[in-house]
mmCIF file of the C-alpha atoms, coordinates in Angstrom:
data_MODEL
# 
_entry.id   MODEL 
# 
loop_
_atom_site.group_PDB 
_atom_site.id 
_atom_site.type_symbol 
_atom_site.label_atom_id 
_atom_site.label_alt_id 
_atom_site.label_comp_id 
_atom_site.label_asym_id 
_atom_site.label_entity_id 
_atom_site.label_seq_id 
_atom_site.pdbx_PDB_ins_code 
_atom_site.Cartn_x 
_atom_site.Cartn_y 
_atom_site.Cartn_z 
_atom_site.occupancy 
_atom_site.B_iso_or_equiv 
_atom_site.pdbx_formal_charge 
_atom_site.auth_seq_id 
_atom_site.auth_comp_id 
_atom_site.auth_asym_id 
_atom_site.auth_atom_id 
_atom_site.pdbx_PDB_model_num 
ATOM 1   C CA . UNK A 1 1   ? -17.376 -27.510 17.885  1.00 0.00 ? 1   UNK A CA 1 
ATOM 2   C CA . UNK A 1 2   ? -13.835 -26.970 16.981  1.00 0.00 ? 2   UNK A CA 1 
ATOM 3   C CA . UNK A 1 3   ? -12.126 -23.397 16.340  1.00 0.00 ? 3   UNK A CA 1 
ATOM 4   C CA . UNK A 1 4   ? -9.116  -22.519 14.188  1.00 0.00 ? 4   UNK A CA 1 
ATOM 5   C CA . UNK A 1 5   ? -6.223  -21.771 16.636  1.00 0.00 ? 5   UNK A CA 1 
ATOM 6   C CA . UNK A 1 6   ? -5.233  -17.809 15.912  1.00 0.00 ? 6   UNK A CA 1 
ATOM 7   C CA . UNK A 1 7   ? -1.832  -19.102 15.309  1.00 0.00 ? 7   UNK A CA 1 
ATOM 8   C CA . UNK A 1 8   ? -3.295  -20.412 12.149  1.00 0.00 ? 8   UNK A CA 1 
ATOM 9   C CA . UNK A 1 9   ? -5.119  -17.648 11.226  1.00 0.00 ? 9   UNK A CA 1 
ATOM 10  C CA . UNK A 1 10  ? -2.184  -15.548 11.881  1.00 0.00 ? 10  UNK A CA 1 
ATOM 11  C CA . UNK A 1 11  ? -0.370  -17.949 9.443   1.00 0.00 ? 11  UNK A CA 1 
ATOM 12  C CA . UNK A 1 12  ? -2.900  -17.801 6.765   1.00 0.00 ? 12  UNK A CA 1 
ATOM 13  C CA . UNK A 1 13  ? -2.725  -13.848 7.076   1.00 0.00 ? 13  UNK A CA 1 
ATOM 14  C CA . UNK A 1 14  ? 0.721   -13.587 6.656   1.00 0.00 ? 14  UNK A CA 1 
ATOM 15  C CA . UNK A 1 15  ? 1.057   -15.740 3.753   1.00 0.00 ? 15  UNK A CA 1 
ATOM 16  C CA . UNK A 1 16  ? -1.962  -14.258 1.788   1.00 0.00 ? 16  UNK A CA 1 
ATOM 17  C CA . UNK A 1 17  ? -3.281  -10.683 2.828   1.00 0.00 ? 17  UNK A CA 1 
ATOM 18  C CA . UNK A 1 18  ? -1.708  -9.163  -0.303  1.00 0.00 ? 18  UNK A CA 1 
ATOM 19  C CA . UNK A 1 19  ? -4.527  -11.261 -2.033  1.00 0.00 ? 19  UNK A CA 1 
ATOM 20  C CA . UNK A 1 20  ? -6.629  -10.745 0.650   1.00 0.00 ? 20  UNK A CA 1 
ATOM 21  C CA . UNK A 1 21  ? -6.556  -7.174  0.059   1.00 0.00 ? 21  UNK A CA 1 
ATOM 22  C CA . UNK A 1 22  ? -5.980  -7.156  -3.497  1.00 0.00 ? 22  UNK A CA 1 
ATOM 23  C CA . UNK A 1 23  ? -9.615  -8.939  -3.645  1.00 0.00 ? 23  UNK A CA 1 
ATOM 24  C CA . UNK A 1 24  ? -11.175 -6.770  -1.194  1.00 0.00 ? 24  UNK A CA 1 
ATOM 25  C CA . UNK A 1 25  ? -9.909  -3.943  -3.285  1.00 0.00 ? 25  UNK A CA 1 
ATOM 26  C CA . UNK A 1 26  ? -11.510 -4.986  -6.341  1.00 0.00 ? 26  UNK A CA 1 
ATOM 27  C CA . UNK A 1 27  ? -14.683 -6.265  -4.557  1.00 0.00 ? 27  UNK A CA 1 
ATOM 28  C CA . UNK A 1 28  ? -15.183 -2.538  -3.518  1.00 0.00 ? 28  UNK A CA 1 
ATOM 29  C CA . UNK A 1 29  ? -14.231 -1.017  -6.426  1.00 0.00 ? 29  UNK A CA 1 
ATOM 30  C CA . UNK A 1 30  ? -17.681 -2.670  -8.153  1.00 0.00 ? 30  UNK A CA 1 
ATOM 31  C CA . UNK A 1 31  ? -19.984 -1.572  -5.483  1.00 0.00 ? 31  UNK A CA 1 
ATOM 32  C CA . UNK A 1 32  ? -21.434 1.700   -6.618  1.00 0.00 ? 32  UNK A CA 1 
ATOM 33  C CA . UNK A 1 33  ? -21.825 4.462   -3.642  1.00 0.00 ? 33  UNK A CA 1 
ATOM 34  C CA . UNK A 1 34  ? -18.708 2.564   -1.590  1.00 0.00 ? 34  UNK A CA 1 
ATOM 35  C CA . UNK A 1 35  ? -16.060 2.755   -4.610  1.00 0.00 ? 35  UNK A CA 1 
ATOM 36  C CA . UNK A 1 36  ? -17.317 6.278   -4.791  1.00 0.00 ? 36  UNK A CA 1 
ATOM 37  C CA . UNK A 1 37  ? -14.655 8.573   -1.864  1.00 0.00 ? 37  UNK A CA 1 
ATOM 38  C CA . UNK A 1 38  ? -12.005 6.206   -3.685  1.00 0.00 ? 38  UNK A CA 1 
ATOM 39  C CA . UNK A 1 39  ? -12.133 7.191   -6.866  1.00 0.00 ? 39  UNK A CA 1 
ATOM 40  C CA . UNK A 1 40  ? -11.728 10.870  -5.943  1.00 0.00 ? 40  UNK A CA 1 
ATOM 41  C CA . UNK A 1 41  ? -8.977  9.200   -4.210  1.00 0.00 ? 41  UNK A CA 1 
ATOM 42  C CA . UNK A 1 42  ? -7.650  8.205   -6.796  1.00 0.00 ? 42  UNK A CA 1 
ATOM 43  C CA . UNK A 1 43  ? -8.541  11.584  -9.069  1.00 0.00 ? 43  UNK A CA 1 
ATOM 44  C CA . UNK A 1 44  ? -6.801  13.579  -6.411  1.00 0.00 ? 44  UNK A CA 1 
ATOM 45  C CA . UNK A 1 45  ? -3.270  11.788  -6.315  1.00 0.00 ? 45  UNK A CA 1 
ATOM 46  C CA . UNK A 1 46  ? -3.516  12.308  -9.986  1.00 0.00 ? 46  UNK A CA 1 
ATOM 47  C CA . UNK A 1 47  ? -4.397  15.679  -9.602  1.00 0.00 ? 47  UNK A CA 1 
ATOM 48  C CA . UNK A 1 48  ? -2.294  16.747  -6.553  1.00 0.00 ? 48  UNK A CA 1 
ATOM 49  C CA . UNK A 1 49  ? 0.410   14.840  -8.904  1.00 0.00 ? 49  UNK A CA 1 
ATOM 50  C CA . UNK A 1 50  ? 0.245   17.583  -11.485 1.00 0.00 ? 50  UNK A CA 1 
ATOM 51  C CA . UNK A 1 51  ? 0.660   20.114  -9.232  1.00 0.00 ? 51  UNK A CA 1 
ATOM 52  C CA . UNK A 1 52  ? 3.925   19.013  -7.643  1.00 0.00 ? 52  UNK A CA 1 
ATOM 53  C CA . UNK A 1 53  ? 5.179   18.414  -10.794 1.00 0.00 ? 53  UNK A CA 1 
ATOM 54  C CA . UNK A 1 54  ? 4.169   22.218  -12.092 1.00 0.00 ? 54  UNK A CA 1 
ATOM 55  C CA . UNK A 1 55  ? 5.760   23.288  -8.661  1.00 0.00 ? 55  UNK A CA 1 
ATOM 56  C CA . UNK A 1 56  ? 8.700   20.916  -8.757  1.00 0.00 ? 56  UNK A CA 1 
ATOM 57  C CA . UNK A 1 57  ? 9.860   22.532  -12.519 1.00 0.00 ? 57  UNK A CA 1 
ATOM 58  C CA . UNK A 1 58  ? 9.515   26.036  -11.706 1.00 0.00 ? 58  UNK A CA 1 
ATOM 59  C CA . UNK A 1 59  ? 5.556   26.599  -12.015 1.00 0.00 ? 59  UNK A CA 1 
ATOM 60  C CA . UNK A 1 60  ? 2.953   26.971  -9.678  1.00 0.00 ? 60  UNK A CA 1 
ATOM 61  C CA . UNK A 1 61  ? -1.017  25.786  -9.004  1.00 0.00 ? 61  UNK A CA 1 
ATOM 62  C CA . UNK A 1 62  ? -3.682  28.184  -9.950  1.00 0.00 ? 62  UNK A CA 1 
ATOM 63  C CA . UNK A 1 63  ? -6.519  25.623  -8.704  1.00 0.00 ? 63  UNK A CA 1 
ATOM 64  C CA . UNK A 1 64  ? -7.524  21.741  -8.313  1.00 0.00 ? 64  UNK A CA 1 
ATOM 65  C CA . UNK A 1 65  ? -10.914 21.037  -9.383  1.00 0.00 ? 65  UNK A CA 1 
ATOM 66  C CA . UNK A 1 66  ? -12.636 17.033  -8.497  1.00 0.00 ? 66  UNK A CA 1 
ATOM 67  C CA . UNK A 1 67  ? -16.375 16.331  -9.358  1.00 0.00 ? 67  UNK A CA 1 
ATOM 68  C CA . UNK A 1 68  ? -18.596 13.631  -8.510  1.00 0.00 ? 68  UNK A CA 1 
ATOM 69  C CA . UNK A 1 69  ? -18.077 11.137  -11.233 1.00 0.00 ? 69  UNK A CA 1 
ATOM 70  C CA . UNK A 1 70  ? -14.190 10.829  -10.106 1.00 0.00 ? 70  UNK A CA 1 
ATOM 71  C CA . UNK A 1 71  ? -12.820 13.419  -12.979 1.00 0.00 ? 71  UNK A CA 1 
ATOM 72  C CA . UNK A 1 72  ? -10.560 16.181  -11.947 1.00 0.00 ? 72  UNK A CA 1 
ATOM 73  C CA . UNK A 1 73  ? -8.182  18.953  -12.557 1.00 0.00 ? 73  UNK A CA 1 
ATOM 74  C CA . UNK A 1 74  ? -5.056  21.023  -12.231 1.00 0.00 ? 74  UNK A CA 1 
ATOM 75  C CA . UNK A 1 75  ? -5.107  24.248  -13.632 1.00 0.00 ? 75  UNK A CA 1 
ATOM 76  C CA . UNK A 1 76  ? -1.144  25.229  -13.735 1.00 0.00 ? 76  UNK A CA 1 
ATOM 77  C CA . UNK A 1 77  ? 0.748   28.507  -14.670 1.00 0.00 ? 77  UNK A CA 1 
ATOM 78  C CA . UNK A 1 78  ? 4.561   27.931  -15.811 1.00 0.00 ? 78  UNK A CA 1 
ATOM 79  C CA . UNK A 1 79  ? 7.006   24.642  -15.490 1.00 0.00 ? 79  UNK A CA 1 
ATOM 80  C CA . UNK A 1 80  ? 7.922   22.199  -18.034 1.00 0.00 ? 80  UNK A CA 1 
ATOM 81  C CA . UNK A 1 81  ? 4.667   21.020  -19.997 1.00 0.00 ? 81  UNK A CA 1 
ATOM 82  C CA . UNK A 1 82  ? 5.281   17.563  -21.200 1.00 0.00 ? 82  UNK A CA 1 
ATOM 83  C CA . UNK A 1 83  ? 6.689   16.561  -16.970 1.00 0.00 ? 83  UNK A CA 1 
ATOM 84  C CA . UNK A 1 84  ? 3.304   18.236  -16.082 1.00 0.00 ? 84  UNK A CA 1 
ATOM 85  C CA . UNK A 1 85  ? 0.795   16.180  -18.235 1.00 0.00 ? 85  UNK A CA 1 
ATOM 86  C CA . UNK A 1 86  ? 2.936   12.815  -17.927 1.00 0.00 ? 86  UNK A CA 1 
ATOM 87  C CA . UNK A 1 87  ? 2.851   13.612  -14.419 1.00 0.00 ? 87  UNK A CA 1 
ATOM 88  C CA . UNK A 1 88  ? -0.911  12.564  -13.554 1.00 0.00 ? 88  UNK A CA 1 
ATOM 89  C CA . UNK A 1 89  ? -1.435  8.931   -14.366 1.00 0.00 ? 89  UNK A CA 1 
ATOM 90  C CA . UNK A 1 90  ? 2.414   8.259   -13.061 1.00 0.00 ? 90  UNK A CA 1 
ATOM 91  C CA . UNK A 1 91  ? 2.179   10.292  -9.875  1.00 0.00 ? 91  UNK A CA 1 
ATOM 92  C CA . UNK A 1 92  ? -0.690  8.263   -8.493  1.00 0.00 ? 92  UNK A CA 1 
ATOM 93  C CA . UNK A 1 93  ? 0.677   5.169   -9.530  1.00 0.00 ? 93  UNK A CA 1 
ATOM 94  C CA . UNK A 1 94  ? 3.890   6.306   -7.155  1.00 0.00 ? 94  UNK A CA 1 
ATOM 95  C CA . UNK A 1 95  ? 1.335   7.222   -4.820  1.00 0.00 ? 95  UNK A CA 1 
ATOM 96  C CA . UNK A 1 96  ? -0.660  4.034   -4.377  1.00 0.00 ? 96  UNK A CA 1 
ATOM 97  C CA . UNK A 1 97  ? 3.294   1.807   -4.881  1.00 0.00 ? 97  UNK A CA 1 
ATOM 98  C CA . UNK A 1 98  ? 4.467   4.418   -1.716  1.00 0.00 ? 98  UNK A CA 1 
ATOM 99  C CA . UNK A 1 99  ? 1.239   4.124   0.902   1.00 0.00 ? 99  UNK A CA 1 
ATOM 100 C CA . UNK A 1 100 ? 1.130   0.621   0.563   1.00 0.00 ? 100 UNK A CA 1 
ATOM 101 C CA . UNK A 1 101 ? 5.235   -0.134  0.627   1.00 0.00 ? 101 UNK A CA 1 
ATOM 102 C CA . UNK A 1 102 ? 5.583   2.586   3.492   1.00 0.00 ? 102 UNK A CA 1 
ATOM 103 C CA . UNK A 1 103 ? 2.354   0.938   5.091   1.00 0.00 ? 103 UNK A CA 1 
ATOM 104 C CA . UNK A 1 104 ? 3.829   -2.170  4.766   1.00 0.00 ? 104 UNK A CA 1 
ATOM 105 C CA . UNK A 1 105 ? 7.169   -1.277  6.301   1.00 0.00 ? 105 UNK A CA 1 
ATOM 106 C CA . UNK A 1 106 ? 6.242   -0.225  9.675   1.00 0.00 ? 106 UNK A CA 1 
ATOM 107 C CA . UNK A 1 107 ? 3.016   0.446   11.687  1.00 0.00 ? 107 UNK A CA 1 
ATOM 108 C CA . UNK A 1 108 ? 4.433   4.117   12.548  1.00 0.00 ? 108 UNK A CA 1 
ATOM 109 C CA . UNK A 1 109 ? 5.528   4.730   9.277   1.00 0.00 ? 109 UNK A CA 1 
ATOM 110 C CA . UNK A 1 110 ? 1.912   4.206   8.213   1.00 0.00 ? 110 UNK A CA 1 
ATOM 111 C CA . UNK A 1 111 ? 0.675   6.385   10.960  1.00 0.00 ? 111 UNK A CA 1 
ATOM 112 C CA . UNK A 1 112 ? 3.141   9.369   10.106  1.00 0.00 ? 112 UNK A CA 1 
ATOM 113 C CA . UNK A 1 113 ? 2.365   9.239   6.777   1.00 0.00 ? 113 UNK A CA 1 
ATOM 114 C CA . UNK A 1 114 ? -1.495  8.844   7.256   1.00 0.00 ? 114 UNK A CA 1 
ATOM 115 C CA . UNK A 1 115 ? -0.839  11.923  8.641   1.00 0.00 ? 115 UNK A CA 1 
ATOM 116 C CA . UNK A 1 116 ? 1.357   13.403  5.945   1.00 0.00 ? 116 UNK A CA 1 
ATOM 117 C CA . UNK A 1 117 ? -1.376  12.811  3.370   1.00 0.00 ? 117 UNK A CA 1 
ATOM 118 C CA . UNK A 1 118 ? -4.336  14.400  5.581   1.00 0.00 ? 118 UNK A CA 1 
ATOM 119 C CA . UNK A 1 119 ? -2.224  17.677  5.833   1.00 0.00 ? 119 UNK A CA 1 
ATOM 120 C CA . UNK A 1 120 ? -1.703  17.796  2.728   1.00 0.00 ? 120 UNK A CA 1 
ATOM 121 C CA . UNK A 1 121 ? -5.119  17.250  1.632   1.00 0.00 ? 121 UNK A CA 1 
ATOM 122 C CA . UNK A 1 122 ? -5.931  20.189  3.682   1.00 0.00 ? 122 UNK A CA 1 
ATOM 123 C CA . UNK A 1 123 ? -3.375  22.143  2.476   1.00 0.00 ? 123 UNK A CA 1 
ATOM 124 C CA . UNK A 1 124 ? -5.294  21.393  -1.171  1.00 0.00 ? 124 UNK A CA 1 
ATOM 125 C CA . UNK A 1 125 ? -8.338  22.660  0.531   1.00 0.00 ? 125 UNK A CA 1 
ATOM 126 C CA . UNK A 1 126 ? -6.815  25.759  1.689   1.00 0.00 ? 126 UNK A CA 1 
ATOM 127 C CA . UNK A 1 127 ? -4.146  26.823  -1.287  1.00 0.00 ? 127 UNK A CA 1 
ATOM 128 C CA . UNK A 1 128 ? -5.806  25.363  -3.970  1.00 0.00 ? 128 UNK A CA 1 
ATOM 129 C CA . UNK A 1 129 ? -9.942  24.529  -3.667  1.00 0.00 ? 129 UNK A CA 1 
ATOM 130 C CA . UNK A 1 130 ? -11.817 27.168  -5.546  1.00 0.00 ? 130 UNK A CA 1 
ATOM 131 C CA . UNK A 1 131 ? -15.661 25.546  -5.488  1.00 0.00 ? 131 UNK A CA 1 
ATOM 132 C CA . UNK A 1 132 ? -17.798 24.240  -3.109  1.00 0.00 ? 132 UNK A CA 1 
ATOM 133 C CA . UNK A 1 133 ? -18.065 20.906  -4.579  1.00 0.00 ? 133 UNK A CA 1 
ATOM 134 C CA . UNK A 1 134 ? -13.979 19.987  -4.648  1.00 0.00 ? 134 UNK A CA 1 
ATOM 135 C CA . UNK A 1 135 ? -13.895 21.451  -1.545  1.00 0.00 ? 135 UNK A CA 1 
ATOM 136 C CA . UNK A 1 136 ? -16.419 18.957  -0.192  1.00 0.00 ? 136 UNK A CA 1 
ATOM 137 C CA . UNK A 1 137 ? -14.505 16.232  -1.896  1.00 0.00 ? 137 UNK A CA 1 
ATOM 138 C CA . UNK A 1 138 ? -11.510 17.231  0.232   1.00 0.00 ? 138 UNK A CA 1 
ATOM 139 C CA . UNK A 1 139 ? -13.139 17.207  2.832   1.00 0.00 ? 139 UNK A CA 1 
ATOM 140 C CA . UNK A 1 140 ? -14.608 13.760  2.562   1.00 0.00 ? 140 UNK A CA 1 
ATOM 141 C CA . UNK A 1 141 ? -10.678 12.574  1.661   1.00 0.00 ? 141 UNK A CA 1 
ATOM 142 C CA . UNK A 1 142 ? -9.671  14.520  4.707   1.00 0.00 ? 142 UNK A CA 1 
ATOM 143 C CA . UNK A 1 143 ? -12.333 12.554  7.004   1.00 0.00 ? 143 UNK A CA 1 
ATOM 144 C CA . UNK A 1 144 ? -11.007 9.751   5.613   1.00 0.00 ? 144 UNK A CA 1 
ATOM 145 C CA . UNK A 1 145 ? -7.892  9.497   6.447   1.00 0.00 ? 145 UNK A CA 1 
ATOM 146 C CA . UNK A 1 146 ? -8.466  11.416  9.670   1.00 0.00 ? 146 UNK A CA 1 
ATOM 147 C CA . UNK A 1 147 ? -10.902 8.007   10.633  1.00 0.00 ? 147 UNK A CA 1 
ATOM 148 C CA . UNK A 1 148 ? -7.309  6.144   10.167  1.00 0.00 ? 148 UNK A CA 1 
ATOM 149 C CA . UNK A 1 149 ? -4.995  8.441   12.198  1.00 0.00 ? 149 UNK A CA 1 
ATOM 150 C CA . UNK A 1 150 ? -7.517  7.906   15.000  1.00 0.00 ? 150 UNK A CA 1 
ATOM 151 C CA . UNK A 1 151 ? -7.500  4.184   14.978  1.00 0.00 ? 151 UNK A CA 1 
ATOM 152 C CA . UNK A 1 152 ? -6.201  3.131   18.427  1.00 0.00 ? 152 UNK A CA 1 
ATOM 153 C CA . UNK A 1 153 ? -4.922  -0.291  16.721  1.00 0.00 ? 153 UNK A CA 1 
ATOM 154 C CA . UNK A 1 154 ? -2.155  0.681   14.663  1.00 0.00 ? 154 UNK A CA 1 
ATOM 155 C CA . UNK A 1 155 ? -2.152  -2.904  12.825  1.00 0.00 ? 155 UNK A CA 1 
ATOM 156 C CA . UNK A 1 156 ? -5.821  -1.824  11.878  1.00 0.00 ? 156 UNK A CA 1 
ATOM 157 C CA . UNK A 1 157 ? -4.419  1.225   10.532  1.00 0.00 ? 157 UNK A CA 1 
ATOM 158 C CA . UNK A 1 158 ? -1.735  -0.606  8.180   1.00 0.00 ? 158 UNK A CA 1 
ATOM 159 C CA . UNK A 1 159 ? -4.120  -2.414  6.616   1.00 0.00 ? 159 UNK A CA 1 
ATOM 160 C CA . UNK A 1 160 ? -6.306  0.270   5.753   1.00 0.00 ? 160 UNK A CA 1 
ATOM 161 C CA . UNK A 1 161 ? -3.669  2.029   4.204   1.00 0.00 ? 161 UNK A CA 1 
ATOM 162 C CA . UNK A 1 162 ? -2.282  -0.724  2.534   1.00 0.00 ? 162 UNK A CA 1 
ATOM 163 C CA . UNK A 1 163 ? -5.677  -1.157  1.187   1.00 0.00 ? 163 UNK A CA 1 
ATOM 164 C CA . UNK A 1 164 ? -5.864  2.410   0.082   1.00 0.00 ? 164 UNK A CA 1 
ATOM 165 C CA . UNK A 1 165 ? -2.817  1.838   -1.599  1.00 0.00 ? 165 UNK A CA 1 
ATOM 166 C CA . UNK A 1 166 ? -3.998  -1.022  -3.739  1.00 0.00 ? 166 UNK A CA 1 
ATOM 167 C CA . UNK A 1 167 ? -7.409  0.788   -4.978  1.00 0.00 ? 167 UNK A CA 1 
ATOM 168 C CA . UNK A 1 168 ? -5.051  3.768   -6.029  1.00 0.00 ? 168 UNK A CA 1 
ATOM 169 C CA . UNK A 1 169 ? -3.062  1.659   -7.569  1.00 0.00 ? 169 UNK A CA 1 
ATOM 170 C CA . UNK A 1 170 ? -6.293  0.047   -9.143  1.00 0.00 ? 170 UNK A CA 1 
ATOM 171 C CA . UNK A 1 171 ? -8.189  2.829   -10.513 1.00 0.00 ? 171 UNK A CA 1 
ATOM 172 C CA . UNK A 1 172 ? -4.767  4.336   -12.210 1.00 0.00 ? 172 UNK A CA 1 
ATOM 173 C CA . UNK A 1 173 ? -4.121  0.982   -14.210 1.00 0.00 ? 173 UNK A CA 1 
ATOM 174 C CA . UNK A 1 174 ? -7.844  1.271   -15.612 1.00 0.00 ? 174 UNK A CA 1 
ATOM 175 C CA . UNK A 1 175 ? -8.200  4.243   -15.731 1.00 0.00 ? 175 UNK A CA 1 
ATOM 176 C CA . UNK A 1 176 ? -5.552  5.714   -18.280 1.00 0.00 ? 176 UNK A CA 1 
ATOM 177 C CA . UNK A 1 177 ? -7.880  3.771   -20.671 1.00 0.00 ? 177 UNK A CA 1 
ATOM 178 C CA . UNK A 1 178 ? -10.697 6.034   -20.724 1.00 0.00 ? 178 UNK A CA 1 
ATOM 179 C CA . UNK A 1 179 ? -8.455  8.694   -22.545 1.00 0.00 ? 179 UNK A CA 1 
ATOM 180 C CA . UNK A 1 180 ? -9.485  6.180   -25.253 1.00 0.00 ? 180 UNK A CA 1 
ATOM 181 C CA . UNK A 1 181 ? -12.483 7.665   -26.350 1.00 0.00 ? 181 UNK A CA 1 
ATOM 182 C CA . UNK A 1 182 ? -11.726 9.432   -29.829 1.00 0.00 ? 182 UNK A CA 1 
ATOM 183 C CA . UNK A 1 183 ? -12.388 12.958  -28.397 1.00 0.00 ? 183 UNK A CA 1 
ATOM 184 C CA . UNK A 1 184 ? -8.917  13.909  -28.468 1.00 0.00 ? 184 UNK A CA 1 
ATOM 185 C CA . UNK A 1 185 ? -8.659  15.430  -24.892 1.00 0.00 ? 185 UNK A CA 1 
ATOM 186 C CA . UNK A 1 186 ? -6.484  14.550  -21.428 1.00 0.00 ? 186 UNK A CA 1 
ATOM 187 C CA . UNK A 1 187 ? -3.413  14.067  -20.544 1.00 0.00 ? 187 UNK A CA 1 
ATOM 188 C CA . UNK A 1 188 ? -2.495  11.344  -23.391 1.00 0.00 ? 188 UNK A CA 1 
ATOM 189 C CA . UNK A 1 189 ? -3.948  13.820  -25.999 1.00 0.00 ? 189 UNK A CA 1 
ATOM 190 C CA . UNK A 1 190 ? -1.613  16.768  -24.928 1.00 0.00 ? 190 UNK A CA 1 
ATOM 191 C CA . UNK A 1 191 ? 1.622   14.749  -24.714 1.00 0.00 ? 191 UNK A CA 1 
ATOM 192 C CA . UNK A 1 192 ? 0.910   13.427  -27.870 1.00 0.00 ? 192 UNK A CA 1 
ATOM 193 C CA . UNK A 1 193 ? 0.652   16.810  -29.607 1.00 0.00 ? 193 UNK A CA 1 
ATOM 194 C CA . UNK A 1 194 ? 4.090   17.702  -28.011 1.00 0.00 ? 194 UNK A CA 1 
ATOM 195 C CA . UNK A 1 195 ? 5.721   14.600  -28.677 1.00 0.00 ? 195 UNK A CA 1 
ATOM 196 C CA . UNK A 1 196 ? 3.826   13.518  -31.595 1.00 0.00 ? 196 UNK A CA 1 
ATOM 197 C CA . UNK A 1 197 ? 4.326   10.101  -30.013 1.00 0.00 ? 197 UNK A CA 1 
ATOM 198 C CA . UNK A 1 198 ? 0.241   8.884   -30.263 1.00 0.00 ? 198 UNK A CA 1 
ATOM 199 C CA . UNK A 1 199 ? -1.767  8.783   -27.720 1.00 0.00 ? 199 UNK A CA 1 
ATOM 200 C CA . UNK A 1 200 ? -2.562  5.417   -27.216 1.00 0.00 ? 200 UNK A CA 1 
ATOM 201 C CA . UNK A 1 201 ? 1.585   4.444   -26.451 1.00 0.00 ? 201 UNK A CA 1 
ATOM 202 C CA . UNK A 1 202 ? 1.435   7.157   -23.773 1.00 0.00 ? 202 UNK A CA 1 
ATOM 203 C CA . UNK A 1 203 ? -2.211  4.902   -22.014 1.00 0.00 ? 203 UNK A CA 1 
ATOM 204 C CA . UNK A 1 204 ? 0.068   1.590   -22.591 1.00 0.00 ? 204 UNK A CA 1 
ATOM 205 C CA . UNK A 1 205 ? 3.093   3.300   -20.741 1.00 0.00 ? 205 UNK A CA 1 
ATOM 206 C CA . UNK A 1 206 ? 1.064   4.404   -18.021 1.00 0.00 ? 206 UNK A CA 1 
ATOM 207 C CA . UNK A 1 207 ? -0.890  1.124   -17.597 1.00 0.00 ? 207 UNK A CA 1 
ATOM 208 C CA . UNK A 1 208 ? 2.940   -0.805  -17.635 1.00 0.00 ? 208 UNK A CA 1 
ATOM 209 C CA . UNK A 1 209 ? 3.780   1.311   -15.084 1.00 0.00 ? 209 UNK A CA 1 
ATOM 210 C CA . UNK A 1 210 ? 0.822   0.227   -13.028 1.00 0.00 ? 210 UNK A CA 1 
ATOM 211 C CA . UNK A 1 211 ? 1.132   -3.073  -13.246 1.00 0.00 ? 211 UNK A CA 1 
ATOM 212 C CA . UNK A 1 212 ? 5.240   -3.193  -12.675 1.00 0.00 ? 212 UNK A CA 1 
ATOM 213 C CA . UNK A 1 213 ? 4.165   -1.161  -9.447  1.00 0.00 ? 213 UNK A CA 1 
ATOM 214 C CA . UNK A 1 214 ? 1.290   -4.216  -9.048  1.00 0.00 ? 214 UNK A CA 1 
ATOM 215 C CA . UNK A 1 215 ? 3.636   -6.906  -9.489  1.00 0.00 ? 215 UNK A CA 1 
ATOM 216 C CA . UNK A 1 216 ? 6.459   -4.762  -7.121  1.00 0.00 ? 216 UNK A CA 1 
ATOM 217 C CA . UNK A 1 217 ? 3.976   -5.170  -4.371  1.00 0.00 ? 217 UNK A CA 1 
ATOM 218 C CA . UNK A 1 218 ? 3.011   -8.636  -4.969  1.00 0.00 ? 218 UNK A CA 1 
ATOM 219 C CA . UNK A 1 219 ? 6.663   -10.034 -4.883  1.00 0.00 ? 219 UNK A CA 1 
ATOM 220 C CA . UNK A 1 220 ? 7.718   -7.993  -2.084  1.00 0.00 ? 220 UNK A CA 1 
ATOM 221 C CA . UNK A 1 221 ? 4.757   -9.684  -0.085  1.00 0.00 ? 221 UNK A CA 1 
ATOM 222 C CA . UNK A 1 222 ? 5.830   -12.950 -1.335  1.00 0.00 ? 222 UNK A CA 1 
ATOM 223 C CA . UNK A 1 223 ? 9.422   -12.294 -0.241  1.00 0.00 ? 223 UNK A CA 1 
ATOM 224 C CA . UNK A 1 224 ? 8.322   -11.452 3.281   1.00 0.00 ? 224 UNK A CA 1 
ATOM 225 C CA . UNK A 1 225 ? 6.279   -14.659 3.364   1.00 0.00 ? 225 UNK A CA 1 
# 
């Protein structure tokens, strides 16, 4: 019985994981209970998003709010409005471009910021959780990336976070298109009303900027080929 020399393997890896791990992103992202701690992922980058952005223009956080079915938010007092509400979507398309480019750039650099994000997830648990239920969700994001800091393989840990990287960067290119739903409410709803640009340009914007970020990733992998 013959066996595929690891130098092959290695090969293969090199030249494909970003599909590798694009698929595997997607793949989880249909199974029900599995996709579940990465959607809040997702919900909280968006979240966590607003709040620097209230912070970062003079404001400050009153609360973040998750629930179960991956919905969220940021209760803010103060800063500049329209950078607040365009802030969401955008922010955790940065965030999901960053893990998986600063993952991708060195297995320390992955490690520190593993560790970055897990302080500052329970810095969100401490400063800004108000209920029992976001504070569970923190929790379960904290234990998360806490599992990855404590990987003794650091190559293990890279691709973890390059893989949490992709399913951010997943759910916020879909996701801007639930705003869709004729209710009039979210983030697209509120920068329309101040910018009387509709709401549906604001979705498109945010979706380009997810898939620019996509297509960033993909062509920096292919470079590196």
């Amino acid at each position: 019985m013959s066996t595929i020399p690891s130098e092959q393997i290695s090969s293969f890896w090199q030249k494909y994981h970003f599909f590798i791990l694009l698929i595997a992103a997607v793949v989880i992202k249909q199974l029900p209970l599995v996709s579940i701690p990465f959607n809040w992922l997702e919900s909280y980058f968006h979240e966590i998003s607003h709040g620097i952005a209230a912070i970062v223009t003079g404001g400050s956080v009153l609360r973040i709010q998750l629930f179960a079915n991956g919905a969220g938010l940021c209760t803010t007092q103060g800063g500049i409005a329209f950078v607040i509400s365009f802030a969401g979507y955008a922010g955790a398309t940065l965030w999901g471009w960053g893990i998986y480019k600063l993952a991708s750039a060195h297995q320390r650099a992955a490690q520190l910021f593993s560790v970055l994000v897990f302080l500052l997830i329970v810095s969100s648990i401490v400063f800004w959780g108000r209920d029992l239920l976001t504070w569970f969700i923190l929790a379960v994001l904290a234990a998360l990336f806490l599992l990855t800091i404590k990987l003794t393989k650091l190559h293990y840990l890279q691709r973890l976070m390059q893989l949490f990287g992709l399913l951010i960067l997943l759910n916020s290119l879909f996701s801007p298109s639930y705003l869709l739903d004729g209710r009039n409410l979210g983030d697209g709803a509120s920068l329309a009303t101040m910018t009387f640009i509709p709401e549906f340009i604001w979705v498109l914007i945010w979706f380009s900027l997810a898939l620019v970020a996509l297509y960033s990733l993909y062509k920096s992998a292919k470079k590196h080929n």
